[in-house]
N, C-alpha and C positions, 0 to 999 in steps of 0.2 A: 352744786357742781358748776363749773368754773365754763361758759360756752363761749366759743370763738367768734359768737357774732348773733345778734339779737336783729329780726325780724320785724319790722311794722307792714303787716298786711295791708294790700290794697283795702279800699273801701271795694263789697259786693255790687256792683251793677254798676261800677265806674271803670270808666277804662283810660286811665292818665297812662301818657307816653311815657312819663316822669318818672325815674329812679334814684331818690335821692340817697347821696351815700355819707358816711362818716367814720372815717378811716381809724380817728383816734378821739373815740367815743369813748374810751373806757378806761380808768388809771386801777384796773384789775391785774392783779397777779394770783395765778395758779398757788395754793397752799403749798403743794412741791418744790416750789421755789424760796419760797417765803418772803424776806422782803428786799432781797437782790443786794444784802447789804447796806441799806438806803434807808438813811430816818424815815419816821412815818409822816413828818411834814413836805419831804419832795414830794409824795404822792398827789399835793395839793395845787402843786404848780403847774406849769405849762410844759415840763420835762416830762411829766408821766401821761398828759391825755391834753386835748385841745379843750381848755374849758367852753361850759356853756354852746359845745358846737351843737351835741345832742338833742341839745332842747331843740336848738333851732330845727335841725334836721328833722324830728320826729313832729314840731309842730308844721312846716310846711309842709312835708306829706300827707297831717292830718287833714290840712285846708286843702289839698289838692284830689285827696282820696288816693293819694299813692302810695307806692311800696319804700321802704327805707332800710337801708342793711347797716346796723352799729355796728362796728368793730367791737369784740369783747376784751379784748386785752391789751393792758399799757403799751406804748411802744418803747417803755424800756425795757418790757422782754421781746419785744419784734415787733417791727414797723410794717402797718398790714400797707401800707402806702409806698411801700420801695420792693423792686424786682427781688425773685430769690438769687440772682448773683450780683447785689450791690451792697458793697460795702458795709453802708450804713444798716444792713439790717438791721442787726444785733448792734445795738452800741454799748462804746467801752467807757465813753463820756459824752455827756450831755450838759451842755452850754454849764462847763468848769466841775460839772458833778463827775469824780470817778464812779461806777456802778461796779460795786467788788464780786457781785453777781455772774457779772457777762465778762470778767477779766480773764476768764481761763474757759472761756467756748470754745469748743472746737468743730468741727464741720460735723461732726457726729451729730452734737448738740444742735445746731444751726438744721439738721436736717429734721433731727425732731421738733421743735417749734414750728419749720413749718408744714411738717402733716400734721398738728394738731392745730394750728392756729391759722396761719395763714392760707392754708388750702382750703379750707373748709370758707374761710371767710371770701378769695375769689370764688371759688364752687358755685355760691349764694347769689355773688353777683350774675354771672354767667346764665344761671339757673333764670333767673327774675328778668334779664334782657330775654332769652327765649323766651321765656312768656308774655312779656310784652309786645316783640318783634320787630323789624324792622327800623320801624319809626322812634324806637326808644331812645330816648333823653337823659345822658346821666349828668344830676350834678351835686358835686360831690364839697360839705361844708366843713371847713377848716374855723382856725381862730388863732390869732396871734397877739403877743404883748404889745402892750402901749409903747414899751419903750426898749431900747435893745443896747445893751450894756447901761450908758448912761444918756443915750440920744433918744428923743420924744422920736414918735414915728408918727407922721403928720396924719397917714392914712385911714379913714373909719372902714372904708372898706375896697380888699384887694381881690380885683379878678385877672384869676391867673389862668392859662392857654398856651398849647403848644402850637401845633399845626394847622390845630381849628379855631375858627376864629367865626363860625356863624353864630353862636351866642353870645359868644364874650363882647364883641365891639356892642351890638346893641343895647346887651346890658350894662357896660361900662356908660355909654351916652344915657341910658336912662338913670341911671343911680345921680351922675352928675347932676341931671337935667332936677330930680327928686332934694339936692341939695348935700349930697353926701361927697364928700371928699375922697375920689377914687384911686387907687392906686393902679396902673398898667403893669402887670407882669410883677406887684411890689408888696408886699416886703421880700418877697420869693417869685424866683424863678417858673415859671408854669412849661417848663418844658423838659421833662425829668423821662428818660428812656427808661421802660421799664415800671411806671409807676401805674399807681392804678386807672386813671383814665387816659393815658396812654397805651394800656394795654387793652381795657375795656370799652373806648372810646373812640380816639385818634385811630388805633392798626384796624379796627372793625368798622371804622365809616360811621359811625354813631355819634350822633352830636354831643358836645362835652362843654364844661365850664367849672372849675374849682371856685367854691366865693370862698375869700378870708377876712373875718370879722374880729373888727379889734375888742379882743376880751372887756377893757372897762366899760363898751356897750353889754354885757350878760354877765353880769353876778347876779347869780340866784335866777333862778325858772322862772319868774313872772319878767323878769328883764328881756330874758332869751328867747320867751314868747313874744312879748310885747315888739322885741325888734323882729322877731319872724312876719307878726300881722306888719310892718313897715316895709318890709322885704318882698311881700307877696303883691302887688299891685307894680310896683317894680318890674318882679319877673313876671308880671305877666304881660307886660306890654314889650317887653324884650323879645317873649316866646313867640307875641305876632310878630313883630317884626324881622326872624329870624329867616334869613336867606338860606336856600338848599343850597 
């Protein structure tokens, strides 16, 4: 059976601040739906799930002993990363794909997706910052194309931020300073009302930071590890240097 979002448990007798999140961990669809109208090669692309984010997410958690909430289902059936009155929840197309699935939702619909999917998957979060408290850290990993329509995209990795900027600026300066070609606020906007570290993060005083990783760094899980252990020495001199 089909779950709204998969759990990596703290490590026992460790207490990291750190909540790492992955909004579009998963290019899952419920049996019920079936395939949204949608060959079974879109599933493969970056329309249905952020590739190779998972790995990373679930391998920095494991190096850090922290907790990690995957999103369980594609976001062409609902995007666990956008408010439930935005728009884009449900989409009808995705980057030129019609989705003949989502073409006749109606709000009836849109409300069952998210008691099943996306409540359960904020819940989680919410759930795992009270437990951690106060001082919890979310940061939450994306992944995007090399290249967008027909234009290369220069960036290997983009830190995106709204209001908060206590992690992001030092970890922008350190990934630099590490040799990586940073994008500010880029390929994407980091300032989205409504989204998940905006709601989880920014409105609750919680330090925050989206990373977005360009996919030709993670095909296949030894790629998405191997850039995580690159990742990790990174954020951790970030996390010192981060100003209250």
């Amino acid at each position: 059976m089909l779950t709204p979002f998969t759990l990596i448990p703290f490590a026992p007798g460790r207490h990291s601040p750190l909540l790492f999140l992955c909004d579009h961990a998963s290019n899952a669809v419920p049996a019920a739906y079936g395939d949204l109208g949608l060959p079974a090669e879109l599933f493969q692309t970056h329309i249905a799930y952020d590739i190779g984010a998972a790995e990373v997410a679930t391998a920095l958690a494991t190096m850090y002993g922290a907790a990690a909430i995957l999103g369980g289902v594609s976001r062409l059936l609902i995007d666990l990363n956008r408010g439930p009155e935005d728009p884009t929840l449900v989409m009808k197309l995705s980057d030129g794909s019609i989705i003949p699935g989502n073409r006749g939702v109606d709000g009836k619909e849109i409300a069952r997706r998210l008691s099943q999917f996306h409540a359960p998957y904020h819940q989680a979060i919410r759930e795992q910052m009270a437990r951690i408290g106060k001082d919890a850290i979310l940061i939450s990993i994306h992944s995007f194309t090399p290249s967008w329509k027909t234009v290369a995209r220069p960036w290997e990795v983009g830190v995106l931020y709204g209001r908060d900027r206590r992690l992001a600026v030092p970890l922008m300066q350190r990934l630099a300073a590490a040799g990586f070609t940073v994008g500010d606020n880029e390929p994407y906007a980091g300032a989205l009302d409504g989204d998940t570290l905006d709601t989880h993060g920014t409105r609750t005083g919680h330090a925050n930071v989206l990373i977005e990783l360009r996919q030709d760094f993670l095909g296949g899980a030894d790629k998405a590890e191997e850039f995580a252990r690159r990742l990790k020495p990174v954020l951790d001199d970030a996390l010192a240097e981060m100003v209250s």
